[in-house]
PLY file of the C-alpha trace (Angstrom):
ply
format ascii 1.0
element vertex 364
property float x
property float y
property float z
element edge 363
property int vertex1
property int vertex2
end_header
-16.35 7.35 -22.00
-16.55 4.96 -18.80
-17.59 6.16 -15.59
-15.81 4.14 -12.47
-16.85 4.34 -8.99
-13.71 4.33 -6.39
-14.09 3.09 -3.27
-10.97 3.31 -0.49
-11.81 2.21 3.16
-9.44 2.86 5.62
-9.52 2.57 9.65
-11.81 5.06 10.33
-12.75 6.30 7.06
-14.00 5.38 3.06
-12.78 7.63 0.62
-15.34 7.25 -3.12
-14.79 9.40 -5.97
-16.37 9.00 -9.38
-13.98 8.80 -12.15
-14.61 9.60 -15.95
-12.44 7.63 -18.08
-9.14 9.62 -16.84
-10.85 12.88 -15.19
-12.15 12.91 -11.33
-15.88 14.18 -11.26
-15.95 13.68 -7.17
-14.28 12.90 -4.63
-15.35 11.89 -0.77
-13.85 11.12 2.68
-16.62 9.68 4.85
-15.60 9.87 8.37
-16.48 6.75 10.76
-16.24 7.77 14.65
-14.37 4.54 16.57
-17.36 4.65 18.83
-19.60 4.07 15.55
-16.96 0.95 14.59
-16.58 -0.47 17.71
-20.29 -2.09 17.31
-18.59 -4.48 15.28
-16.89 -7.57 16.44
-14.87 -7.87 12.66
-13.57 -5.15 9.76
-15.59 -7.13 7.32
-18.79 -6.68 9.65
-18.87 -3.35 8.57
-19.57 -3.24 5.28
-23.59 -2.72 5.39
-22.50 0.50 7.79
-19.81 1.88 5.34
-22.41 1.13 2.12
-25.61 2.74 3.70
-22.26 5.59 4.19
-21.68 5.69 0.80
-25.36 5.58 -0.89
-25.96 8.34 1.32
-23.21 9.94 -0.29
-23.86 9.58 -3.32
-27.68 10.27 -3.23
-26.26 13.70 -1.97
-24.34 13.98 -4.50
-26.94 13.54 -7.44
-25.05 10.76 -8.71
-27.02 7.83 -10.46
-25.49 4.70 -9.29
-27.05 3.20 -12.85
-24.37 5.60 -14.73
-21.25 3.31 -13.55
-19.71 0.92 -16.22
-17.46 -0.31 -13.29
-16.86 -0.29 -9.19
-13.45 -0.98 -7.78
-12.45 -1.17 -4.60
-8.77 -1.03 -2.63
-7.41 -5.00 -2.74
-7.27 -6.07 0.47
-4.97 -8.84 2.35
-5.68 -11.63 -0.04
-3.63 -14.98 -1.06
-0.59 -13.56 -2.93
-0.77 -13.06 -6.56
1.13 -11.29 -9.33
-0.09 -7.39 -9.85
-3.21 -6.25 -12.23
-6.85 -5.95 -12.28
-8.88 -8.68 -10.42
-12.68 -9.22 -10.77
-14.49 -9.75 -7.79
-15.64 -13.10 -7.64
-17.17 -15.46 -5.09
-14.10 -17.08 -3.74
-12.15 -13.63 -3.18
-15.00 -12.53 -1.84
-14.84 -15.47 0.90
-11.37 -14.59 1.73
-11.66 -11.03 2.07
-14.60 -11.98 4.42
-12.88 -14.03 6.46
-9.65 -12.09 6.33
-7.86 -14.73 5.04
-4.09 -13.59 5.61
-5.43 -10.96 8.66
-7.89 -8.30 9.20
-7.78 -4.96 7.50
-9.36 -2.17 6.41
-9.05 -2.59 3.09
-10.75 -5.99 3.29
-13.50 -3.88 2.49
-13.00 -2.83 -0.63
-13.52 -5.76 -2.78
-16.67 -6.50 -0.69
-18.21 -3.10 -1.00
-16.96 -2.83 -4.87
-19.30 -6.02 -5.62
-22.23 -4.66 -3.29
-22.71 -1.68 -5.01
-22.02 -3.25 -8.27
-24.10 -5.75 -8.43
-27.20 -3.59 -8.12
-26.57 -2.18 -12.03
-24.87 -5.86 -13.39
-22.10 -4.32 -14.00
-18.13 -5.34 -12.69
-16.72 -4.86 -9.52
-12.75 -5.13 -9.94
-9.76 -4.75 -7.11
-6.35 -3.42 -8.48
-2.88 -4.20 -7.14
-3.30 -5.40 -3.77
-1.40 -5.21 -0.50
-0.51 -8.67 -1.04
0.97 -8.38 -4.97
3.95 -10.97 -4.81
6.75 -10.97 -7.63
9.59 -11.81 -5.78
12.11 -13.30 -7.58
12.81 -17.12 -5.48
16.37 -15.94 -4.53
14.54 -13.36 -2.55
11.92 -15.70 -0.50
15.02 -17.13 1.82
15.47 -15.20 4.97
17.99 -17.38 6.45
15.71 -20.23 8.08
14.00 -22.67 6.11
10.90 -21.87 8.71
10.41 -18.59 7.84
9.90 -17.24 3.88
10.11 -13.40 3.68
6.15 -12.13 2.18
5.72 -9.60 -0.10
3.29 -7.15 1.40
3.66 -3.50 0.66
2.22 -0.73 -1.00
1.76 -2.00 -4.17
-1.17 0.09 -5.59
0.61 3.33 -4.84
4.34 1.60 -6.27
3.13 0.91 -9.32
1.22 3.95 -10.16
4.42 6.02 -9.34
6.50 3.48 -11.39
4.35 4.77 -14.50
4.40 8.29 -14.13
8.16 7.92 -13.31
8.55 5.54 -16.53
6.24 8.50 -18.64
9.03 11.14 -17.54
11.86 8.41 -18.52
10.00 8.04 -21.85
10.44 3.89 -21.15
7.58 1.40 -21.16
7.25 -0.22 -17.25
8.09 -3.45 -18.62
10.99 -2.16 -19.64
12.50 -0.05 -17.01
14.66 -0.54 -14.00
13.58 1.36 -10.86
14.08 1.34 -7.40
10.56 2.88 -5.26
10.09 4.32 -1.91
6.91 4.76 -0.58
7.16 6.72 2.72
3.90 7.09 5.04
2.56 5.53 8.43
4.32 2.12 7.00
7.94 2.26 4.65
8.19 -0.15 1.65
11.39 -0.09 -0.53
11.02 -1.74 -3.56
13.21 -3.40 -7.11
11.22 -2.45 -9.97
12.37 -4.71 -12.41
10.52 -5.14 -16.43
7.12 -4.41 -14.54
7.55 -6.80 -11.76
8.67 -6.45 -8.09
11.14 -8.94 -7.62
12.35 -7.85 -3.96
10.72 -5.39 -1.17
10.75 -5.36 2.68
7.31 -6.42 4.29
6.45 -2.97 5.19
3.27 -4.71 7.61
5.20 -7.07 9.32
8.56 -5.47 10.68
11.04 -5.40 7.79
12.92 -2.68 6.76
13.06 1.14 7.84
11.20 2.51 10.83
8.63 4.43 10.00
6.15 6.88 11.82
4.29 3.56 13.10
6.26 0.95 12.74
9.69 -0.63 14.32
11.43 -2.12 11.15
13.72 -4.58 11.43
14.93 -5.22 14.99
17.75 -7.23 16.49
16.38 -10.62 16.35
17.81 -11.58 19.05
16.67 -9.21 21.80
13.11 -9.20 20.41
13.33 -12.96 21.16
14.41 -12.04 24.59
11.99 -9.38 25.12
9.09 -11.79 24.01
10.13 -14.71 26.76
9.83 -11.74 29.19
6.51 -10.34 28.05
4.49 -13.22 26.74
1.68 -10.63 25.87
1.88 -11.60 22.18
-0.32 -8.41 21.42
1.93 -5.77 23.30
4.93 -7.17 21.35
3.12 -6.85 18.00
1.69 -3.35 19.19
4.96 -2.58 19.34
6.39 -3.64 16.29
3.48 -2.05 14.29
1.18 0.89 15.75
3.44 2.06 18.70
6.95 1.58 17.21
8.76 4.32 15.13
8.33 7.94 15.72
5.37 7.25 18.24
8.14 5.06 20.34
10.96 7.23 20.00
9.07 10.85 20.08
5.35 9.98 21.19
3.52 10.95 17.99
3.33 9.78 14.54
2.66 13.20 12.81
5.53 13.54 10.81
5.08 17.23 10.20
5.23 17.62 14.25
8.55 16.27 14.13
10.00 19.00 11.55
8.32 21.53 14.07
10.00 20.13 17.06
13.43 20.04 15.44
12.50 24.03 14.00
11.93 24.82 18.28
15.76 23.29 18.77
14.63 19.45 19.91
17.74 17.35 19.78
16.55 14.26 20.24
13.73 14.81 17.12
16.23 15.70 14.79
18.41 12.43 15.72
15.44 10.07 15.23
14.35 12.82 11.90
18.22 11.61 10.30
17.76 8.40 11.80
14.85 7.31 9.62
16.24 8.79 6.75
19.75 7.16 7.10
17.49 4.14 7.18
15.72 4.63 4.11
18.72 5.27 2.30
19.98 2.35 3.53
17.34 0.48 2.15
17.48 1.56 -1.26
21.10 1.24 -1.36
20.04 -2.72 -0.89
17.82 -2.97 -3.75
20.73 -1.44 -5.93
22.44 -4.37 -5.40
19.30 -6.73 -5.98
19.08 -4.72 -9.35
22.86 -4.97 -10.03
24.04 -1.41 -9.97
21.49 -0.41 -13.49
18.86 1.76 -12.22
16.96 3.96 -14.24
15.55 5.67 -11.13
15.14 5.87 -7.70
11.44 7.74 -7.05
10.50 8.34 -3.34
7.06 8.70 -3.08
3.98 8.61 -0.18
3.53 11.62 2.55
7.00 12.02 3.87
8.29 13.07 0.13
6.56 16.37 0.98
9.23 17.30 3.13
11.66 18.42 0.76
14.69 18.77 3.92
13.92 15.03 4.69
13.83 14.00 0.84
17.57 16.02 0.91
18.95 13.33 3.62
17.98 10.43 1.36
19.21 12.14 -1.76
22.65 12.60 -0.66
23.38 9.32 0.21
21.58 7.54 -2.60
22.04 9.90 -5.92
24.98 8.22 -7.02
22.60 4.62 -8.15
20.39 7.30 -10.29
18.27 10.35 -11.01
15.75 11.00 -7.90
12.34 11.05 -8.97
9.84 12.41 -6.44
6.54 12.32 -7.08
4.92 13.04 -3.22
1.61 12.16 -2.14
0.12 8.50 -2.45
-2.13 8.20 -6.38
-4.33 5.30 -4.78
-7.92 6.43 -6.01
-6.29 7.30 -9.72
-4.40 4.25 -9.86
-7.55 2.24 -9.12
-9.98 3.83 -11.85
-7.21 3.66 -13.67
-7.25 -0.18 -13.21
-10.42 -0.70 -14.20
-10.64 1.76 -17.30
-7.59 0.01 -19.02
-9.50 -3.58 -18.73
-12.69 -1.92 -19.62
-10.59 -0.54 -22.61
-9.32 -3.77 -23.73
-6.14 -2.54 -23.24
-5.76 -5.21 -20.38
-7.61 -8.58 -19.39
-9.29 -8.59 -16.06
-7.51 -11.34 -14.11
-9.02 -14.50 -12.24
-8.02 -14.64 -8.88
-8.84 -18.58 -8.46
-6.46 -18.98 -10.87
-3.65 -16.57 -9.98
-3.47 -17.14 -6.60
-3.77 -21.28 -6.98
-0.83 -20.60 -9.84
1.18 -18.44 -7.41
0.96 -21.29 -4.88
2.71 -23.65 -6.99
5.26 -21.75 -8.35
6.74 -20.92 -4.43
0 1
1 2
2 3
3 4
4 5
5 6
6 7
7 8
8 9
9 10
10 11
11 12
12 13
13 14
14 15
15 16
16 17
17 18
18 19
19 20
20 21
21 22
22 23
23 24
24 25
25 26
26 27
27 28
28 29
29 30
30 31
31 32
32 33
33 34
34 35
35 36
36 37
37 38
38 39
39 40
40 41
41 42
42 43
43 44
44 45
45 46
46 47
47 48
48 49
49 50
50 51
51 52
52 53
53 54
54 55
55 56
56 57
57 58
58 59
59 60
60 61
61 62
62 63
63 64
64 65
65 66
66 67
67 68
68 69
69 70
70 71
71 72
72 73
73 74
74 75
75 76
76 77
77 78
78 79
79 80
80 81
81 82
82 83
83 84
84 85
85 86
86 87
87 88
88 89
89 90
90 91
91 92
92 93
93 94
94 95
95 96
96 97
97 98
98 99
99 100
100 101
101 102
102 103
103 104
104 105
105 106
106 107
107 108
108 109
109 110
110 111
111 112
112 113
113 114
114 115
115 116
116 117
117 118
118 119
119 120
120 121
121 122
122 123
123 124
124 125
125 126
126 127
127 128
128 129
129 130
130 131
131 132
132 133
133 134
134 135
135 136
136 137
137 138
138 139
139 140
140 141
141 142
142 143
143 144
144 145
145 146
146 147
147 148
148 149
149 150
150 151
151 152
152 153
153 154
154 155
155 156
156 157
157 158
158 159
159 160
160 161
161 162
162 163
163 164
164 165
165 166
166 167
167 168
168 169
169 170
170 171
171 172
172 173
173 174
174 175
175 176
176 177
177 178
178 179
179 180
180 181
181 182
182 183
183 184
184 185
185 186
186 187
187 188
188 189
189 190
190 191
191 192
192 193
193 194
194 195
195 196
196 197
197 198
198 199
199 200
200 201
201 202
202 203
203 204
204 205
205 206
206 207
207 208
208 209
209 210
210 211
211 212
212 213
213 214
214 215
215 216
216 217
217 218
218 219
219 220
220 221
221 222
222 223
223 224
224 225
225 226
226 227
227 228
228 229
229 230
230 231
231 232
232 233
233 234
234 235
235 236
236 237
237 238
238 239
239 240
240 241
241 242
242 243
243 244
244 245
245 246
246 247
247 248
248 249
249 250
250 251
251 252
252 253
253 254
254 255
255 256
256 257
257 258
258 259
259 260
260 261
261 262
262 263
263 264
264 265
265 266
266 267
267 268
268 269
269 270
270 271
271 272
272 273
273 274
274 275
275 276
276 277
277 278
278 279
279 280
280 281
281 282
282 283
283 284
284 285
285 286
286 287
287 288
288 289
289 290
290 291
291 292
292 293
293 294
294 295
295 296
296 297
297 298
298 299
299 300
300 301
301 302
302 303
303 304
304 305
305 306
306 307
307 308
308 309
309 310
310 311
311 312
312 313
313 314
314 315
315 316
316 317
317 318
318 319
319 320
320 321
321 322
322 323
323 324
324 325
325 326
326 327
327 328
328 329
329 330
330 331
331 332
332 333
333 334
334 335
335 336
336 337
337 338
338 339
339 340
340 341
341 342
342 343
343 344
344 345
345 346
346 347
347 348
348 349
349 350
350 351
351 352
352 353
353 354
354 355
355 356
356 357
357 358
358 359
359 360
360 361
361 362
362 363
């Protein structure tokens, strides 16, 4: 049996849990107060604060750091590469330092992963980052030679539903067709197709569906508008990500708020509510086409799929591409011990991220 260490930063928090082989032993969420975080001028300046967080943790825990065969951390925003298990080398390590496609939280988990890692000599992996990129080319144009569409989504969380969907369909991933929604603070919609994601909206960015956070796709033409009369570059991308969404439209991004607002007879909630979901729909109508009308499965996934009257919008509209899978909640910490116990299995190979990313480069 292999014992994994999981390690999850996010904004104001790191999430650990201890994995044996398949079965969670523990499982943490360390707060971080934004006074605390403020101290630091970068994301990645935090990592000696979040480690001393997380040896603390774990000394409270009784757990002997020695005992790990593995750590693995959330990938972070990285040079795009194809999906899989990624040791933590020198060179990744560099980029997620100097936040190499933009600063995030979960910059930090490659760079903790190794820290705590290296202590026992043993391998610090990432899994399926934010920045996995199988797009198929005919996917890459967006209409101006000056601007390729990016794959950045949710990719840990989309391809650990895409198995447990695949073990109900009794079909190997590499074999199936599937369309996945992920639905939380950020919207991806994705093409599943023989294990790869050949097409999905840039759920950071502004593409696709609002969302609780973020704007989606807007009309290009008044954002460009809109930006010649506010040239506070920061507002406008505030607004597009952070204060767009539910928080623009209804002031909060608490999803659940929303349902209770519509319950109390709030018009204007329940209009945005069908509004997102119309959009979502919308957007996985699209990647029926991209996967030519033979879908195994849709599966809607992520936060929102707990809401089973918001799920019911989506279904109606999209149940005639395939059977509705929903598998609620996000599987991030599972899916990355999960990671790391099939390479320490053999049933995978760890890959190098010097060479993926420097072969993804020439292949787009």
């Amino acid at each position: 049996m292999y014992q994994i260490l999981v390690i999850n930063p996010g904004s104001t928090s790191t999430k650990i849990a201890v994995f044996q082989d398949h079965k969670q032993l523990f499982s943490k969420t360390l707060q971080h107060s934004a006074s605390s975080l403020l101290e630091f001028s970068t994301i990645a300046a935090q990592h000696s604060f979040r480690l001393h967080a997380i040896l603390q943790t774990l000394e409270k825990e009784h757990f002997d750091l020695s005992l790990i065969d593995a750590c693995v951390g959330r990938g972070g925003l990285l040079k795009p590469i194809p999906s899989g298990t990624y040791v933590v080398d020198s060179l990744m390590l560099k980029d997620l330092q100097k936040g190499i496609q933009g600063e995030h939280a979960s910059n930090l988990g490659g760079i903790l992963a190794l820290e705590l890692a290296k202590t026992t000599h043993k391998p610090a992996f990432i899994v399926d980052p934010v920045v996995v990129d199988e797009l198929q080319d005919v996917a890459r144009l967006s209409g101006h030679p000056q601007f390729a569409r990016k794959s950045i989504f949710h990719a840990l969380n989309h391809k650990a539903v895409a198995r447990v969907a695949c073990e109900q369909l009794d079909k190997p991933y590499q074999q199936a067709r599937l369309i996945v929604a992920h639905m939380g603070g950020g919207i991806s919609v994705a093409s599943h197709l023989e294990g790869q994601v050949v097409d999905v909206n840039n759920a950071l960015d502004g593409e696709g569906p609002f969302s609780p956070e973020r704007s989606g796709t807007l009309p290009a033409g008044d954002l460009v508008r809109l930006c010649y009369e506010n040239p506070d570059k920061s507002a406008v991308l505030n607004m597009i990500k952070g204060k767009g969404g539910l928080v623009a439209y209804l002031g909060t991004n608490e999803f659940k708020l929303v349902g209770e607002r519509i319950r109390t007879g709030d018009s204007k909630a329940e209009l945005v509510y069908r509004a997102m979901a119309y959009q979502v729909s919308k957007e996985i109508a699209a990647q029926g086409a991209v996967l030519e009308g033979v879908v195994d499965a849709t599966v809607i996934s992520g936060g929102m799929a707990f809401d089973n009257d918001f799920v019911d919008l989506i279904r109606q509209r999209i149940q005639y591409l395939a059977p509705v899978i929903v598998i609620p909640g996000e599987r991030e910490m599972e899916a990355l011990a999960l990671g790391a116990l099939r390479v320490l299995k053999g049933e995978e190979s760890a890959k190098d991220y010097a060479t993926m990313a420097g072969d993804h480069a020439r292949i787009i």
